[in-house]
C-alpha positions as CSV (number, residue, x, y, z in Angstrom):
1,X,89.3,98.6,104.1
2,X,91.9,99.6,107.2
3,X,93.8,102.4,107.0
4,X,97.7,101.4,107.5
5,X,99.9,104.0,109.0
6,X,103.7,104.4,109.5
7,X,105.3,103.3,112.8
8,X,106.1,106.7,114.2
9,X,102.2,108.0,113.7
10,X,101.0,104.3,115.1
11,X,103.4,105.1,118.3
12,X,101.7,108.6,118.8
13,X,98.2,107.3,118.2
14,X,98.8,104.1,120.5
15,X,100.6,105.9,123.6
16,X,103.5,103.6,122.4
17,X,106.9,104.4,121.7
18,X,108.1,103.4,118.3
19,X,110.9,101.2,119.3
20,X,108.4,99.1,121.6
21,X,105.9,99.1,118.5
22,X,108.7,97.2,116.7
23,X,110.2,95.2,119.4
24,X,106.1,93.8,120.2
25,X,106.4,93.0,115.9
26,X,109.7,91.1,116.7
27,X,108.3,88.9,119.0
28,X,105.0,88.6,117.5
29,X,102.9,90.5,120.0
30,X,101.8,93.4,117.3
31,X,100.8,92.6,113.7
32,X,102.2,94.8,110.8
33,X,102.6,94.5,107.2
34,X,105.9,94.5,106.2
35,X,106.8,97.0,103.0
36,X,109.7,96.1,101.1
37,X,112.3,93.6,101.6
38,X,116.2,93.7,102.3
39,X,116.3,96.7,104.7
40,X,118.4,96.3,107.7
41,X,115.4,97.8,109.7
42,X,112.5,97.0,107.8
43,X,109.5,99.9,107.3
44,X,106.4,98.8,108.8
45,X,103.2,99.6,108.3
46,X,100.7,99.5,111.4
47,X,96.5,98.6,111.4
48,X,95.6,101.0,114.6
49,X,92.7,98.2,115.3
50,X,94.6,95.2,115.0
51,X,97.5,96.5,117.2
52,X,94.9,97.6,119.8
53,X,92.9,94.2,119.8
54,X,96.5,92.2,120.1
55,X,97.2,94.7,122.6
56,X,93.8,93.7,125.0
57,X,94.7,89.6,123.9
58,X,97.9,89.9,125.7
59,X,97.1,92.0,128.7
60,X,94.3,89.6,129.3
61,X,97.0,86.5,128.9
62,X,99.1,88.3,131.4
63,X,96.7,88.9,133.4
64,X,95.2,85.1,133.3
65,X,98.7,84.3,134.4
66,X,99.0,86.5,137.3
67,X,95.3,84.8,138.3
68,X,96.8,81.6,138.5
C-alpha cells in the first residue's frame, strides 16, 4: 500500500510549491485523495508516485506538442 502525505510535505518532497500542487489538483494535472468534505480549501492528501508519474505524462504531452 502507498503512503499518502499532506500537501506541504508532498511540495518539499516534489520540488513543488504547495499552491502549484493544488492548483495542478484543480485542473486535474495531479491526483490526490480528497479528506473530508465542506472545507472552503479542502485538505489533500498526496501519493508521491502518482504525482511524479502524472508529472512525466504531462511533460511528455507538452513536449509532443512543442514537436509538432
Amino acid at each position: 500500500m502507498s503512503k499518502y502525505v499532506n500537501t506541504e510535505t508532498a511540495a518539499r518532497a516534489l520540488g513543488l510549491s504547495a499552491y502549484e500542487l493544488r492548483r495542478g489538483w484543480k485542473a486535474g494535472v495531479y491526483p490526490a485523495l480528497v479528506i473530508g468534505t465542506g472545507a472552503e480549501r479542502p485538505r489533500l492528501r498526496w501519493n508521491l508516485d502518482a504525482v511524479q508519474a502524472a508529472m512525466a505524462k504531462a511533460s511528455e504531452v507538452r513536449r509532443n506538442e512543442r514537436m509538432g
